[in-house]
N, C-alpha and C positions, 0 to 999 in steps of 0.2 A: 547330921546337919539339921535333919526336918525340927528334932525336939528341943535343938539351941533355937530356933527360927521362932516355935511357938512359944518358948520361955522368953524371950524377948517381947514376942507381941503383947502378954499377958503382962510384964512387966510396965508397958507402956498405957496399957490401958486401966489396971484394975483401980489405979488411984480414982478417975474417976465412975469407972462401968465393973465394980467389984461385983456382982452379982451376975455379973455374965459368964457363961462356960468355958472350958478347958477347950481350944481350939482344938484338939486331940481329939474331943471327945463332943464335938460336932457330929447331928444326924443326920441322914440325907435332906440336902435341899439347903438346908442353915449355915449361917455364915455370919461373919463380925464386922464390922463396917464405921471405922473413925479416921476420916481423912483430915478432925482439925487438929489429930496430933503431930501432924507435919503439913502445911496447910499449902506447902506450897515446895517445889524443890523435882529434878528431874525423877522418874517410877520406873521401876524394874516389879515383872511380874518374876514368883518363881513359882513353877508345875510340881508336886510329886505325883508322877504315876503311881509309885507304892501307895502313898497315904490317902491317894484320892481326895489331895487338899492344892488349892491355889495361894499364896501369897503372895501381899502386894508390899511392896516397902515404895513409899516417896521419900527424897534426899536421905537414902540410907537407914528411915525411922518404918516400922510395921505401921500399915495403917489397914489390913485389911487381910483378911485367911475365910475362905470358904470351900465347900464341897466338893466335886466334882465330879463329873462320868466322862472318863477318855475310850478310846479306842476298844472296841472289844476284840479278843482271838480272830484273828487272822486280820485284823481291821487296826493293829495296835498303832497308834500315836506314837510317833515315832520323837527319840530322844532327841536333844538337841538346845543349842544357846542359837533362838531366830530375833528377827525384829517384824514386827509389827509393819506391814506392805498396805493394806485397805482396811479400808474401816466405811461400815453402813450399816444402818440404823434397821432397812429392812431390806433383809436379803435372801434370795432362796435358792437351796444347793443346784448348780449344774449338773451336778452326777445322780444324783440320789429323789428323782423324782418330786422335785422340786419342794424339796421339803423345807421347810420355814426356818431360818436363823435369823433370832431377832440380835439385834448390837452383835454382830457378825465385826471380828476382827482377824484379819488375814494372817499367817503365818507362812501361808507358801502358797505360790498358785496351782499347783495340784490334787488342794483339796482339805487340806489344815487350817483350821481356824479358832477361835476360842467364838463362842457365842449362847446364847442363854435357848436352851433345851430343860428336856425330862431328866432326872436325875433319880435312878432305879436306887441307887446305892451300891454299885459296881461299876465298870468296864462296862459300856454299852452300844458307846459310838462306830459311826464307818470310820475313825480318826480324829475327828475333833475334840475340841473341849470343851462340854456340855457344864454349863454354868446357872443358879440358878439365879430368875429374869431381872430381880431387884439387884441382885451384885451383878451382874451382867452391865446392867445399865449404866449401875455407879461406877465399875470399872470402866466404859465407855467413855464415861465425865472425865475421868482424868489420865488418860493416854491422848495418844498422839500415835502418827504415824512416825517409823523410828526407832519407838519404845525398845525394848530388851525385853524379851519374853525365854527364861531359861528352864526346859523340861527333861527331867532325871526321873533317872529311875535306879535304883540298889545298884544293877548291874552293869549301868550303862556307863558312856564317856560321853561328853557333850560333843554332838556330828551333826553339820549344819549338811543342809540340802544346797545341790550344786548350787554356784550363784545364777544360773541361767534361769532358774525357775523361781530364783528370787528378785532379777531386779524387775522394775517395776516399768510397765506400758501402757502405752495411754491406746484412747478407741480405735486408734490404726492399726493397733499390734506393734507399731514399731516402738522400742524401747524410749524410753522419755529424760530429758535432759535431768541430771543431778539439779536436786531442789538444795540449795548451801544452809536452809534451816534446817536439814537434816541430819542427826546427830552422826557423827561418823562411826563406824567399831571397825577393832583394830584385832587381828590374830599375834599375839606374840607366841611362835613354834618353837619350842627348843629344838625338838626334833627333826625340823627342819633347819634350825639357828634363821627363819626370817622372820619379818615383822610385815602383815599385810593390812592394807588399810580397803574399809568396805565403805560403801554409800549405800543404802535400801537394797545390800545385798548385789551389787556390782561391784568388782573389784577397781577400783582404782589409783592404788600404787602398794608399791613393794621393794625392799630394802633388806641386807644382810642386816644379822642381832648377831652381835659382837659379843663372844663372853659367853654364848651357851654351849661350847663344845662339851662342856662337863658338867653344866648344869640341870638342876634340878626340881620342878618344884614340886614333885609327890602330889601328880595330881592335875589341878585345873584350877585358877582365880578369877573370877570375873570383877573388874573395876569397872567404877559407874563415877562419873565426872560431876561434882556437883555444882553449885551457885558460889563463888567470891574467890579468896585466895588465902592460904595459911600462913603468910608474908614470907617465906621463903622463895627463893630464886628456884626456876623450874630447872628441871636436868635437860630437858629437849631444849630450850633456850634462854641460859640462864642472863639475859636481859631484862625476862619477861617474869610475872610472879609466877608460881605455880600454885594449881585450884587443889578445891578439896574433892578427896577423892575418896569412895567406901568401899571397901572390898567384900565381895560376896564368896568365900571356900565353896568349891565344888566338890563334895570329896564323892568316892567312889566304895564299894566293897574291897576293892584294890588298892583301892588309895584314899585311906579314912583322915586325913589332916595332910590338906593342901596348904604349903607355905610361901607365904608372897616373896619374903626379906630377899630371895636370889634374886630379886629384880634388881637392887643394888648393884649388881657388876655387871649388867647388860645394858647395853650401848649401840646405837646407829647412826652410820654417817652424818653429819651436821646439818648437811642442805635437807636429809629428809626429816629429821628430828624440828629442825625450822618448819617445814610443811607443814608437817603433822598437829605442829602447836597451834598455825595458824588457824589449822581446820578442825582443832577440837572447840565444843560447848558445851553446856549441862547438857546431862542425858548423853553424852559421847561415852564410849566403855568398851575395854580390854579384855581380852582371853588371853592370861598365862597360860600358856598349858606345854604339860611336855610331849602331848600327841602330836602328831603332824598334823599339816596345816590342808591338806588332803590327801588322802585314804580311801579305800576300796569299805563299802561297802553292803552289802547285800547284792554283789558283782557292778556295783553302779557307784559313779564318782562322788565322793559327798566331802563337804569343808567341816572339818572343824572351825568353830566361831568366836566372838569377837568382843572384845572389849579394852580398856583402858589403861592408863599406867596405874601405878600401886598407890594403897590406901594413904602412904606415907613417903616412902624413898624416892620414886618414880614419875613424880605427878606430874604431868604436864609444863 
């Protein structure tokens, strides 16, 4: 996936920055940075822990690939499709001796975040994702709290961290009311057959998915909900249009071509397929996947995560 990702970005960009590198072949610290090839439109970052590279796509188009340093041995940055909890500008770790993360952006409250550090040219971090300061910042500029941040690795399966530790609390500790401009993600589990709907990583609703007894989709898709409508009728409620929608394949070493199209014959009750239409907007996004929707693992409960209906069939 990572070298369709980077053929893509280079595609978008060499008409006008032909003289700029092979994102591949980025050295530490350096990174590509054209956010007015899509100037506007909901962003999904995506991690490779292998590549030790960050991508950024706004409304489905590359606008940005840089370096990295994640987690090092025993400290490894753990895989996962999260969303984006806090964002600050100056912030300094609680755990780690109050060490400096400048454009700190939250991934989990246990200690994961993307923010701008030293970049050795490996695996260096207690867990985070060390970014360097100038993409740091620009990444800053154009997220939100929300965002889709999807981190892979060769081996792994996208495994979100329980939602207890993801939703989000204000100065009292006590959990904080759902903000509605918050983009919603949605788990669609074959393996479970349900469909669960997330807000900043609190679960707040759940519905049987009709039709995945025998389905399949080789894998993991992530949908990202974009800006207008393709003028067709949506399948959640076909009164209403349905938007456009990009799909992101997750594949795996196990599953090297994840396929959307089974989203075609899956289906959920009416009243919650209505909800759910209600409660989608850009930046709202879907996890196909045929993992369960929770799983054990490292003996501790963790979600698989969340995203949107499909690039074409399924859309909203």
């Amino acid at each position: 996936m990572w070298k369709l990702l980077t053929v893509l970005l280079l595609s978008m960009c060499c008409a006008s920055h032909a003289a700029e590198p092979d994102p591949g072949a980025l050295r530490r610290g350096e990174f590509l940075w054209h956010p007015e090839i899509a100037p506007a439109g909901p962003v999904v970052v995506v991690v490779s822990l292998e590549e030790q590279r960050a991508y950024v796509y706004r409304n489905g188009v590359g606008i940005g690939v840089s370096t990295i340093s994640s987690g090092r041995r025993g400290h490894e940055t753990p895989p996962g499709v999260f969303t984006i909890l806090q964002k600050q500008v100056v912030h300094f770790s609680n755990k780690y001796d109050d060490a400096p993360m400048p454009y700190m952006e939250r991934l989990t409250w246990d200690g994961v975040a993307m923010h701008a550090g030293t970049l050795p040219g490996y695996p260096a971090s207690h867990g985070c994702i060390r970014l360097p300061a100038d993409f740091a910042r620009a990444l800053y500029e154009v997220t939100s709290t929300g965002v889709t941040v999807v981190v892979a690795d060769r081996n792994s399966v996208p495994a979100l961290s329980h939602p207890a530790l993801l939703a989000p609390f204000d100065v009292s500790s006590a959990p904080a009311a759902n903000v509605p401009t918050i983009p919603v993600t949605v788990v669609a589990s074959l393996a479970d057959q349900m469909v669960y709907e997330f807000r900043a990583g609190e679960r707040i609703a759940a519905a049987a998915l009709e039709g995945a007894a025998n389905a399949r989709v080789g894998g993991s898709v992530l949908f990202v909900l974009g800006f207008g409508s393709d003028g067709q009728p949506s399948r959640l409620d076909p009164e209403k249009p349905r938007g456009n929608w990009s799909a992101y394949p997750i594949p795996t070493r196990n599953a090297p071509a994840p396929d959307s199209k089974i989203a075609v014959s899956l289906h959920v009750e009416d009243a919650f397929a209505r909800r759910l239409y209600a409660d989608l907007i850009p930046g709202s996004t879907v996890l196909l996947t045929d993992l369960p929707g929770v799983r054990a693992v490292d003996a501790a409960p963790k979600r698989v995560m969340e995203s949107k209906a499909t690039s074409a069939p399924t859309g909203r």
